[in-house]
N, CA and C of each residue as an Amber inpcrd file, in Angstrom:
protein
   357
   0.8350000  -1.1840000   0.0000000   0.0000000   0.0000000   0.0000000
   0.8790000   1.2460000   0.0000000   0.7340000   2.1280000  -0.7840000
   1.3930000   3.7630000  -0.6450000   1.0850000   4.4360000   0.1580000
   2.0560000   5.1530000   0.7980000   1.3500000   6.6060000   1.5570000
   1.5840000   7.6640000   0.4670000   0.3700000   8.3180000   0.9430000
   0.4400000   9.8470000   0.6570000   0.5090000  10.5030000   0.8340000
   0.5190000  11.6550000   1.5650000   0.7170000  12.8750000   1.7960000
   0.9330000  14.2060000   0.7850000   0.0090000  15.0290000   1.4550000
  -0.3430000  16.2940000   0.5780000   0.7470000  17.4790000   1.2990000
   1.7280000  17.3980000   0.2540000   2.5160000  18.6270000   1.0290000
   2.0630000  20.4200000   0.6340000   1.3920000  20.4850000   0.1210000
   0.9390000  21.9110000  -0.0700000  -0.0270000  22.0710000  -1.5170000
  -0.3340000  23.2570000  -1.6030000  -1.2020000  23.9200000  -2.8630000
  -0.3390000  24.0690000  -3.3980000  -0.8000000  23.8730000  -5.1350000
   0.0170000  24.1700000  -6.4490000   0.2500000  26.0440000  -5.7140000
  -0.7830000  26.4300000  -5.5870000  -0.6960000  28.1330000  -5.9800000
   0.0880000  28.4590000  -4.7640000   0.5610000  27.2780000  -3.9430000
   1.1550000  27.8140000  -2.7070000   2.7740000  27.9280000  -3.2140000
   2.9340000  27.9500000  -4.1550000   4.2150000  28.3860000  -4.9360000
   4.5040000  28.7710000  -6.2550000   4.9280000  29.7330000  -6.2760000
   5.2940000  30.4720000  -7.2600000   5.5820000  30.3590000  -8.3210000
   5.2290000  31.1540000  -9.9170000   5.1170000  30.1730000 -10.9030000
   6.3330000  31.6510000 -11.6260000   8.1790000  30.9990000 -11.4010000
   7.8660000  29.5520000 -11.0070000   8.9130000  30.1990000 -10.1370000
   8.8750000  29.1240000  -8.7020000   8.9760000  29.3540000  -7.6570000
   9.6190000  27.4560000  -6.8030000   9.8830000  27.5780000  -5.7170000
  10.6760000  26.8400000  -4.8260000  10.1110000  26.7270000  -3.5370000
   9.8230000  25.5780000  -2.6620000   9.4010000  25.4070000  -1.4700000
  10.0030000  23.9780000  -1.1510000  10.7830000  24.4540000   0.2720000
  11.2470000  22.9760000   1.1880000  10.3630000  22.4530000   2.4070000
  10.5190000  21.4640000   2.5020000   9.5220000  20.7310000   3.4680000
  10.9910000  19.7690000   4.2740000  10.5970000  19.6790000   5.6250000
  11.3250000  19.0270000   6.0580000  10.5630000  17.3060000   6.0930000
  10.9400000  16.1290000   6.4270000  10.0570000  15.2440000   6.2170000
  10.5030000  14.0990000   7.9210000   9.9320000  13.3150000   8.7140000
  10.0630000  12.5590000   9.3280000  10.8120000  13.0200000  10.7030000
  11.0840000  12.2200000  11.2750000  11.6770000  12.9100000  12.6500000
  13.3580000  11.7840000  12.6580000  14.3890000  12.1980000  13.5650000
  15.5200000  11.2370000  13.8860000  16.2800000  10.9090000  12.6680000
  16.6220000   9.4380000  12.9020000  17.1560000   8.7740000  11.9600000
  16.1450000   8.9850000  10.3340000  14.8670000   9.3860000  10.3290000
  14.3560000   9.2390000   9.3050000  14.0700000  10.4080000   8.8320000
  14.4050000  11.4280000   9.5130000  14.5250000  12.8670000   9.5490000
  14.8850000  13.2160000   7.4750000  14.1250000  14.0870000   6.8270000
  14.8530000  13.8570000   5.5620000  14.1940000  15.6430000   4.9090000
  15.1150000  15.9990000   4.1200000  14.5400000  17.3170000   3.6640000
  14.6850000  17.6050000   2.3820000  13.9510000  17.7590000   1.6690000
  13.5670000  17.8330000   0.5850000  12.7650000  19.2790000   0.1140000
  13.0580000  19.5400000  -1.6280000  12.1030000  20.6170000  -1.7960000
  11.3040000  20.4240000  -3.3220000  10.3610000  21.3040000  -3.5930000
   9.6090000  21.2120000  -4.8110000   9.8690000  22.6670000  -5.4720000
   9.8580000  22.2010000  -7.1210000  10.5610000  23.5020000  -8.0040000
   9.2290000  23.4010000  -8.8340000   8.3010000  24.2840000  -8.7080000
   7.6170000  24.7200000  -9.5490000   7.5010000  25.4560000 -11.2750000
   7.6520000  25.0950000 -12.1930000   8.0850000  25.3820000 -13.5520000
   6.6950000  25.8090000 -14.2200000   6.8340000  26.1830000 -15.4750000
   6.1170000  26.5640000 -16.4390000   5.2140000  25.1050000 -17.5160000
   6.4980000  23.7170000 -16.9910000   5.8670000  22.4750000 -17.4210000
   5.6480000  21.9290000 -16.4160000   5.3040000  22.2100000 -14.9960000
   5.0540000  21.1720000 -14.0580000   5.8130000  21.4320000 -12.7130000
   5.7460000  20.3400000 -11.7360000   6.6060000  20.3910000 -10.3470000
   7.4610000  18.8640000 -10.4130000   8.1880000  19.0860000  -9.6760000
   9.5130000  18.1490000  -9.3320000   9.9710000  18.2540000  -8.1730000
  10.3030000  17.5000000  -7.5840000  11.1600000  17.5500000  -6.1700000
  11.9650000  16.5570000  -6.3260000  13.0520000  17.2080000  -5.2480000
  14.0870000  16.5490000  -5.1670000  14.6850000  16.6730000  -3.3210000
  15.6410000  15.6210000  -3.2950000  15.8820000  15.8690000  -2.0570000
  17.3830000  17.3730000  -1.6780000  17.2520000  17.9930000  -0.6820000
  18.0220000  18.8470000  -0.4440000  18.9720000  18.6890000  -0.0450000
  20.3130000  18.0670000  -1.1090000  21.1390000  17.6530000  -0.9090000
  22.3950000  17.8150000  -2.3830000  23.1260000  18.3500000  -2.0980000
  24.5570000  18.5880000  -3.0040000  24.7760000  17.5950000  -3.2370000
  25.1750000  17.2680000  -4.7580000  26.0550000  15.6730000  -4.7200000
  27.5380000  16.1590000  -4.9180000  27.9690000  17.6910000  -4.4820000
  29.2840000  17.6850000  -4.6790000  29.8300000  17.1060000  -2.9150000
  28.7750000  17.8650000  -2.2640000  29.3300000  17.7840000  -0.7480000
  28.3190000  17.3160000   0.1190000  26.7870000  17.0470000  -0.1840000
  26.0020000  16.5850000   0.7210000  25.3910000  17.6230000   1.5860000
  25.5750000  19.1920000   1.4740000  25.1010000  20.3350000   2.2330000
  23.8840000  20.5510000   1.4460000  23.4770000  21.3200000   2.2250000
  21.8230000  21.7970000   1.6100000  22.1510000  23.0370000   0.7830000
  20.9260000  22.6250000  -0.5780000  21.1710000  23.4630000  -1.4530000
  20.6110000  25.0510000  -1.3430000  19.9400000  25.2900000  -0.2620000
  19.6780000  26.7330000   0.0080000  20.1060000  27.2700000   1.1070000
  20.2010000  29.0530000   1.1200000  21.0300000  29.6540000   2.1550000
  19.5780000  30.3570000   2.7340000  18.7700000  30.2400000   2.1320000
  17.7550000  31.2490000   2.9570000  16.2240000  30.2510000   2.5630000
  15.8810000  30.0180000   3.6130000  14.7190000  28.9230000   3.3850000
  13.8520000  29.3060000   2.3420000  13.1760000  28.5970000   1.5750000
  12.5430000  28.1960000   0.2080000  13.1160000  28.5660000  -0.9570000
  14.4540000  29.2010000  -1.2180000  14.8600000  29.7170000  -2.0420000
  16.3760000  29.0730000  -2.5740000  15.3610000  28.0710000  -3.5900000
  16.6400000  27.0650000  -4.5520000  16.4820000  27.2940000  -5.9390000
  16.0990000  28.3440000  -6.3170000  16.1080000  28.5040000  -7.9070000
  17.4310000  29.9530000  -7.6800000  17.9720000  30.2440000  -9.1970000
  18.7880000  30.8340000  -9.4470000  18.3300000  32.4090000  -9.5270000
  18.8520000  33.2150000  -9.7510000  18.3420000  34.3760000  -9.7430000
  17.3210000  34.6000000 -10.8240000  17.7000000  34.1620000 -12.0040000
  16.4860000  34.4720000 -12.8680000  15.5900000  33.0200000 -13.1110000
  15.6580000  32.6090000 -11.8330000  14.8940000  31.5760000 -11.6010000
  14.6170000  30.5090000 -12.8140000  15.2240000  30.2440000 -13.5090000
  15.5690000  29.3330000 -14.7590000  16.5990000  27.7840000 -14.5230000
  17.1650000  28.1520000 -13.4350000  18.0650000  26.6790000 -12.5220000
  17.7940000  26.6670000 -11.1330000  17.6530000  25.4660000 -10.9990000
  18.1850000  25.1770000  -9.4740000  19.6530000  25.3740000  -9.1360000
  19.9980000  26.2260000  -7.8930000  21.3700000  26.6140000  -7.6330000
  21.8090000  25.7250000  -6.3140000  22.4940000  25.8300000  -6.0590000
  23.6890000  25.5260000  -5.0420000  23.7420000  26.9070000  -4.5530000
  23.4770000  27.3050000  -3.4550000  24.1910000  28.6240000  -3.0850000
  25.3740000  28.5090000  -2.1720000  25.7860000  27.2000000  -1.7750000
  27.2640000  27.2120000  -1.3360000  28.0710000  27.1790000  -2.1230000
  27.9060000  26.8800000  -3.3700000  29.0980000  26.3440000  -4.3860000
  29.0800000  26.8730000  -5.5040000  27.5950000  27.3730000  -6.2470000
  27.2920000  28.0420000  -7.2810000  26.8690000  27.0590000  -8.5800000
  26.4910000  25.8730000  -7.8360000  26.0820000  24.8940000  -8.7520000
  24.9120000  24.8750000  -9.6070000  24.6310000  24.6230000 -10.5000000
  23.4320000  24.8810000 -11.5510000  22.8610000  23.7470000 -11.6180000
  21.6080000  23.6750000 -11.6260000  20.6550000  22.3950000 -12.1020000
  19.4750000  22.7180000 -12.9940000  19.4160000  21.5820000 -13.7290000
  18.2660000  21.6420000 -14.7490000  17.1080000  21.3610000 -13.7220000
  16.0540000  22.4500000 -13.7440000  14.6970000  22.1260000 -13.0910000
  13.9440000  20.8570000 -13.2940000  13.4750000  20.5910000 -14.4860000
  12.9920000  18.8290000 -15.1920000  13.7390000  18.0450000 -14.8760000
  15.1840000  17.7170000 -14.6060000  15.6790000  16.2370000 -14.4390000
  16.5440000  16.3770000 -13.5040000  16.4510000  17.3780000 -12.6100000
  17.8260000  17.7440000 -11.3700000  19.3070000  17.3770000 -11.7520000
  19.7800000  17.4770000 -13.1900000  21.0480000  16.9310000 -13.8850000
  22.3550000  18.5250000 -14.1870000  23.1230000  18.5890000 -13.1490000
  24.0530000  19.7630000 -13.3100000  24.7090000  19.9810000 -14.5490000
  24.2620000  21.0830000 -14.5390000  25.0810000  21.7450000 -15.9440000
  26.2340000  22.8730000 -15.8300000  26.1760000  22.7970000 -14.6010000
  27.6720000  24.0550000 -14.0420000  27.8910000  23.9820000 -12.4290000
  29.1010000  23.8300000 -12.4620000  29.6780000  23.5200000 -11.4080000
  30.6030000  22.9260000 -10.7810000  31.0310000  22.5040000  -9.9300000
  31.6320000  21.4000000  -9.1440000  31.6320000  20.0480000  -9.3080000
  30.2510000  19.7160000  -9.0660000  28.8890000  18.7130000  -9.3080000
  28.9970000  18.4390000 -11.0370000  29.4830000  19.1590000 -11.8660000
  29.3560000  18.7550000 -13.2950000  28.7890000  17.0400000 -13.4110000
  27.5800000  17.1370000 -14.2100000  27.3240000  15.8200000 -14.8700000
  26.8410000  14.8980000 -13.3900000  26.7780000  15.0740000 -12.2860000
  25.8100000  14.4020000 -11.3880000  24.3450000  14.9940000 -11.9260000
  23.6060000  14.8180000 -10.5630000  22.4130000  14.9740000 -10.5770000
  21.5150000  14.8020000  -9.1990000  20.9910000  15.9750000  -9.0990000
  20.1470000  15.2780000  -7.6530000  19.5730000  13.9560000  -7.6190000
  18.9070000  13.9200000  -6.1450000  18.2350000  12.8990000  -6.0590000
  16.3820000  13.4050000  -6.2100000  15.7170000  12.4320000  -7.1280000
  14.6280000  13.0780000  -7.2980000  13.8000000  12.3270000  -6.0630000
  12.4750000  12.9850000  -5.9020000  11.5890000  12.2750000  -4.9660000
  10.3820000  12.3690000  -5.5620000   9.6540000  11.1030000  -5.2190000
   8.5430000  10.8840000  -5.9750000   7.4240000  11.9600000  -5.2520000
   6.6270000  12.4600000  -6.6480000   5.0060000  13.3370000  -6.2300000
   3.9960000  13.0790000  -7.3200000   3.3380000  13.9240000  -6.9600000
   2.2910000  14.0190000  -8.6100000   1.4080000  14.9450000  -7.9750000
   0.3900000  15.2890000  -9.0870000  -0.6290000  15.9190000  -8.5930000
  -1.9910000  15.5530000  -8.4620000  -2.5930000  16.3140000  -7.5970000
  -4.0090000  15.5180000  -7.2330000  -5.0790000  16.8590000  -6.9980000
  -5.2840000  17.1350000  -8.4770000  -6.2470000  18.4740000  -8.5280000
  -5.1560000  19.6010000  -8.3680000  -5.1000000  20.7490000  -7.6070000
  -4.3600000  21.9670000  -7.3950000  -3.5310000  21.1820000  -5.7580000
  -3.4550000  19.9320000  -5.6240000  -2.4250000  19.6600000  -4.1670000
  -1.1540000  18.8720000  -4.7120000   0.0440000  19.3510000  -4.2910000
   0.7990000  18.8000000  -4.9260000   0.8850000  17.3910000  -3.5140000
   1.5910000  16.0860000  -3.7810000   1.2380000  15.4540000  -3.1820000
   2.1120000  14.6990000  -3.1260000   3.0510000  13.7880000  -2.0090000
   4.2950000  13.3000000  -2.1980000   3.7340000  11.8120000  -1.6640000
   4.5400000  10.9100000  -2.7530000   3.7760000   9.4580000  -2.4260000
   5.3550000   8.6690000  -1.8950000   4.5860000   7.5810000  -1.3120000
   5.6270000   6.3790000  -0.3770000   6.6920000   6.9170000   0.5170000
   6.5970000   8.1880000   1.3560000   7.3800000   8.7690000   2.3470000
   6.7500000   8.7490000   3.8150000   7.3510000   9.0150000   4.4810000
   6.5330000   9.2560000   6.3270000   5.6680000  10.2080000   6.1630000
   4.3910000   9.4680000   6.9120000   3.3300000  10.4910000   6.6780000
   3.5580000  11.7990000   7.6300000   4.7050000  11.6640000   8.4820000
   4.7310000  13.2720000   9.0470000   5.6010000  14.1350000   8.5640000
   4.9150000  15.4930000   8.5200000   6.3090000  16.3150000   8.3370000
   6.7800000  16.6590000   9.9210000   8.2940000  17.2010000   9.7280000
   8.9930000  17.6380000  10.9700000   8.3010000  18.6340000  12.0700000
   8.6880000  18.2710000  12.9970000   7.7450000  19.3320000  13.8210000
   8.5240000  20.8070000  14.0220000
């Protein structure tokens, strides 16, 4: 059986726009965010594959200045929004880790994770 969980409204982010959610508590503790685009949403988990630090310096804010990549703001790393696959950087030629969602009407909705978010 899947879990689901509804992590927020489409319109609860910005088109196009960035929002992190923290997910589980402890050892299962996990943080992740969603990149809102012009073709859709994606998430991925909040995590560098150059160094494993989180990819934002100021909470919800992982797109680039002209909001066209996902950045790295420790490192200055670039990501393609659709496939989390670096195109400048450190990180060259990795790629985040994606996390599964979809949508369900205007809720964006994250499937087979802990049904809590962090407190």
């Amino acid at each position: 059986m899947k879990i689901a969980m509804v992590l927020c409204r489409l319109d609860e982010i910005a088109l196009p726009g960035s929002r992190g959610f923290c997910l589980g508590a402890g050892a299962r503790r996990r943080e992740i965010f969603v990149v809102r685009g012009a073709e859709g949403v994606w998430a991925y988990e909040n995590s560098c594959p150059h160094t494993g630090g989180m990819l934002d310096w100021v909470p919800d804010q992982f797109l680039s200045y002209e909001r066209t990549r996902i950045l790295c703001a420790t490192h200055g790393a670039l990501f393609r929004i659709d496939d989390g696959h670096c195109v400048h950087g450190p990180c060259l030629g990795k790629s985040l880790v994606p996390v599964a969602i979809r949508l369900d009407g205007n809720d964006i909705v994250l499937v087979d994770e802990p049904p809590l978010l962090c407190g």
